[in-house]
GULUM-354525 format. One record per residue (C-alpha): residue in one letter; x, y, z. Coordinates in steps of 0.25 Angstrom, whole numbers, plus 2048, in hexadecimal, padded with zeros to 3 digits. Example, Ala and Ser with C-alpha at 12.3 -4.5 7.8 and 13.67 -1.06 7.14 Angstrom:
2
A8317EE81F/S8377FC81D/
//
This chain:
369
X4DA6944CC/X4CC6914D2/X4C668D4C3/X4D46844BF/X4D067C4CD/X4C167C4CA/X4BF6784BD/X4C766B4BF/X4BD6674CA/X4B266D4C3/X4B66634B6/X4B76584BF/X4AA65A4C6/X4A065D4BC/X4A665B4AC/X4B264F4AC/X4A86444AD/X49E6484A3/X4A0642494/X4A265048C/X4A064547F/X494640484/X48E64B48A/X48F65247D/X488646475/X47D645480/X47D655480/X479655470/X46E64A471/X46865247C/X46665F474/X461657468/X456654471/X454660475/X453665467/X44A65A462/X44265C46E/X43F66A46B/X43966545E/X433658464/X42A66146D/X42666C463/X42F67746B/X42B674479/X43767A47E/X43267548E/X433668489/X44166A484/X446672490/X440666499/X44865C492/X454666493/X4536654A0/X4526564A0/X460657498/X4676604A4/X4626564AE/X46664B4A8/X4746524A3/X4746554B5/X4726464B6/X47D6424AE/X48764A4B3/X4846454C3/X4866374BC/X4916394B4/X49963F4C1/X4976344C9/X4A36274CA/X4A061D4C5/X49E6154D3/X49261C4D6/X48D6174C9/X48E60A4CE/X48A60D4DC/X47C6124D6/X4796044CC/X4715FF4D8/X46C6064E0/X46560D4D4/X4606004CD/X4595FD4DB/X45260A4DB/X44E6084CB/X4485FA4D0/X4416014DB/X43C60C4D3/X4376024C8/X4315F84D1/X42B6074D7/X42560A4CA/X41F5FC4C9/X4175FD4D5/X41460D4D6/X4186134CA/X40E61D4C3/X4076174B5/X4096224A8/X40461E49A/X40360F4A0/X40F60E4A6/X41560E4B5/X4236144B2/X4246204BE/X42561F4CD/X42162B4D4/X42962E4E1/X42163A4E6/X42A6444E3/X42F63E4D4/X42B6354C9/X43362C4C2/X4366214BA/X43F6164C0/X4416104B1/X44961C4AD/X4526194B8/X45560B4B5/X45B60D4A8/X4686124B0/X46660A4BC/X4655FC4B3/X4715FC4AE/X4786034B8/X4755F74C1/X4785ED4B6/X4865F34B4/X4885F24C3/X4845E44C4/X48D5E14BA/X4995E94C0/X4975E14CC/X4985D44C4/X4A25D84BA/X4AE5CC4BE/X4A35C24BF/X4995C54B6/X48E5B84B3/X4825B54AB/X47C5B64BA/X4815C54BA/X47B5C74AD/X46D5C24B0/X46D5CB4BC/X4705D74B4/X4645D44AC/X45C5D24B7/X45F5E04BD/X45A5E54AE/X44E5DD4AF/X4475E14B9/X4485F04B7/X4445ED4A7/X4385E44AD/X4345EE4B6/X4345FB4AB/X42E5F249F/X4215EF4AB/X4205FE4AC/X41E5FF49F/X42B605499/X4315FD491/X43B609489/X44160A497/X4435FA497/X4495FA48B/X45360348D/X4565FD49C/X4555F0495/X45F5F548A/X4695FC495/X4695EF49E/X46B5E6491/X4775EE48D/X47D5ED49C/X47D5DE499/X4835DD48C/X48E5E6490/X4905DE49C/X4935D3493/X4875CA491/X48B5BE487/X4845C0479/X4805B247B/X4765B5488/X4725C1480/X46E5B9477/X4655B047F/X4615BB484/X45C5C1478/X4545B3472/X44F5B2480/X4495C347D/X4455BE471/X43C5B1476/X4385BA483/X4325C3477/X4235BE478/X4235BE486/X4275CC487/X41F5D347C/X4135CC485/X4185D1491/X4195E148A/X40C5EB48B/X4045ED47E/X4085F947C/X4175F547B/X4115EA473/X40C5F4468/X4195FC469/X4225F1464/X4155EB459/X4155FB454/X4245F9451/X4225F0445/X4165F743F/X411604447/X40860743A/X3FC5FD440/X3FA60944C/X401615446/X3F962044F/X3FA61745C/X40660C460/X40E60F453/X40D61C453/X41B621459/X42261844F/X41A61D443/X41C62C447/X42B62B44C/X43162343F/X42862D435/X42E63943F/X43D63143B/X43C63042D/X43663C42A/X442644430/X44A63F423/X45A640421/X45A650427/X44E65042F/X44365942E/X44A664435/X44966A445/X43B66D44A/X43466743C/X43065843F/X42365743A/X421649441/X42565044E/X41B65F44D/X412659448/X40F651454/X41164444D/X41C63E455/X418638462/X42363B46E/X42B642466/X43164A472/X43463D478/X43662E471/X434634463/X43E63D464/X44763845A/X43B637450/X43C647451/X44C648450/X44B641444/X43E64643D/X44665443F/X45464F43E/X453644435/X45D639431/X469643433/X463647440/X463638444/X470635441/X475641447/X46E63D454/X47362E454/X47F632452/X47F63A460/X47862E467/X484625460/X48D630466/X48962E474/X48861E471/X49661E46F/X49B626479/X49561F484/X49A61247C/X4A861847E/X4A461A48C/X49F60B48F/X4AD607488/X4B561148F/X4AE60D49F/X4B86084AA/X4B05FE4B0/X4A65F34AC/X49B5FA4B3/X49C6074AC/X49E5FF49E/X4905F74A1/X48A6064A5/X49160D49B/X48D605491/X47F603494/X47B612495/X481613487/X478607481/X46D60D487/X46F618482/X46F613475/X46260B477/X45A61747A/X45E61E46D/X45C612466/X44F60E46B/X44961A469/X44E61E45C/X449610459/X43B61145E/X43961E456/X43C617449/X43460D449/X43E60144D/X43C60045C/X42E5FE463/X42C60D46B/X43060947A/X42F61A480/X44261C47E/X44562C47D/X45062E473/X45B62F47D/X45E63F480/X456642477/X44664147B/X440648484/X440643493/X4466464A0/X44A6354A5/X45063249A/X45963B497/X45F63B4A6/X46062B4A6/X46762C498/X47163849E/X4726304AB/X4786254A4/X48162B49C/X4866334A8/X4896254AC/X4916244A0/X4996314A2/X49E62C4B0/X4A16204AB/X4AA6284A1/X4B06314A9/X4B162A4B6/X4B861E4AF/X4C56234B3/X4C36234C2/X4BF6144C2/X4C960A4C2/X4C75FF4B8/
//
């Protein structure tokens, strides 16, 4: 008797608003990358635990999110964006310098860096914004919106990181297309990008500079600026059709391939895996793709559309960012291969989110549309 009353409120309480779909799909990427991290790292079964830890932190993280209504999710779009501004304009001021860049604040008893933070609380507060416009909506409302992603983006390309301000810049852009920006704005938009372009590549550092210039021929500094691409596109096409099989990558123990635990992951999924491997694994990215593309569609309120939507895009953009950098059609701009490279931040910002998308799921029902 005291198990047929538990287990209803147990069910309730900790498993009916978590996506068994798409926990399953995030679930499978996670242990591929446990598995290829093993053999990124030559065995180094710390570094492996670590990130397991990382995955039940950020698995811990998404739970708390997904149980929460969705009015709390609203309710945070502010105050969270403010304390992302704070924490940046912190970093600008006081942050610490590493490898020539001022990315971290250091609060005494923590590190951290604000940017990470910003690609939740940038389209969180767009989405709100936007929700608070929704039966008025103007070009005025528009260039608000932008404004709230530009000065974030401004602040995190300074630092420098311009990966992160991509992939804010991406999130925020997606807010506003889905929000319904006319193709016709978009499209002044886009010549006005295009005629901004001289100015900008002045205003970049040199080294981002060589980045984007080792894109179109990395052969004329093949041991320094274009060495990543050489090494990651040789480490993909050398993996063939089947790959040369788990634990074998030659690019990879050989020490060729730079980062291989973390942005070159991929080159040592598919030097091992091959093309097989890679289509396997784009096909569990397309999976999670299209299930949060069923959620966006599926959302009871415009706010949760905008939000849903966006975390899905986003998600899409780090895969296809990163795939692209390692080979050899995007400049390397420092994206991980989402749930799949090595790192603590990223893969709790990434679950955050789609712990956002599982409450927008599950809660859906409890709001009125």
């Amino acid at each position: 008797m005291i198990r047929q009353r538990l287990w209803p409120r147990l069910w309730k309480r900790f498993i009916l608003h978590i996506d068994p779909v798409l926990l399953a799909a995030l679930g499978l990427l996670m242990l591929t990358g446990l598995a290829v991290l093993y053999s990124a790292s030559d065995g180094d079964w710390g570094r492996v635990l670590r990130q397991a830890g990382n995955m039940l932190v950020a698995l811990g993280i998404l739970w708390l999110v997904a149980n929460l209504p969705l009015h709390y999710l609203m309710r945070t779009a502010l105050p969270v964006y403010l304390l992302g501004m704070v924490l940046l304009a912190g970093v600008a001021l006081f942050g610490e310098i590493s490898h020539g860049a001022r990315r971290w604040l250091n609060l005494g008893v923590m590190t951290i860096q604000p940017s990470e933070l910003m690609k939740i609380a940038v389209p969180l507060m767009m989405a709100w914004y936007f929700e608070k416009h929704e039966a008025t909506l103007t070009l005025k409302n528009y260039f608000v919106a932008a404004l709230l992603l530009l000065m974030p983006v401004l602040l995190i390309a300074r630092q420098p990181d311009l990966g992160t301000a991509i992939l804010i810049s991406a999130s925020g852009f997606y807010v506003l297309f889905l929000a319904g920006l006319s193709w016709r704005v978009m499209g002044v938009l886009l010549v006005a990008g295009l005629g901004s372009l001289p100015v900008l590549w002045s205003m970049l550092h040199e080294y981002q500079r060589h980045r984007i210039l080792m894109l179109f021929d990395p052969a004329q500094d093949a041991l320094g600026k274009g060495y990543h691409t050489i090494q990651g596109t040789i480490a993909v096409g050398s993996g063939g059709v089947l790959g040369k099989g788990y634990l074998n990558g030659t690019q990879t123990h050989l020490d060729f391939l730079p980062e291989r635990t973390t942005d070159f992951i991929f080159a040592v999924y598919s030097e091992e895996f091959g093309l097989l491997g890679n289509l396997i694994l784009l096909g569990m990215y397309l999976f999670v793709i299209a299930r949060g593309f069923i959620i966006t569609a599926d959302a009871s309120t415009y706010f949760t559309r905008l939000m849903a939507g966006s975390i899905t895009l986003t998600f899409f953009t780090y895969a296809f960012v990163n795939m692209g950098m390692v080979i050899g059609i995007l400049p390397v701009v420092g994206v991980p291969l989402p749930l799949v490279s090595y790192g603590g931040t990223s893969m709790v910002t990434l679950l955050l989110g789609f712990g956002m998308l599982m409450s927008i799921h599950t809660h859906k029902k409890l709001v009125q549309t």
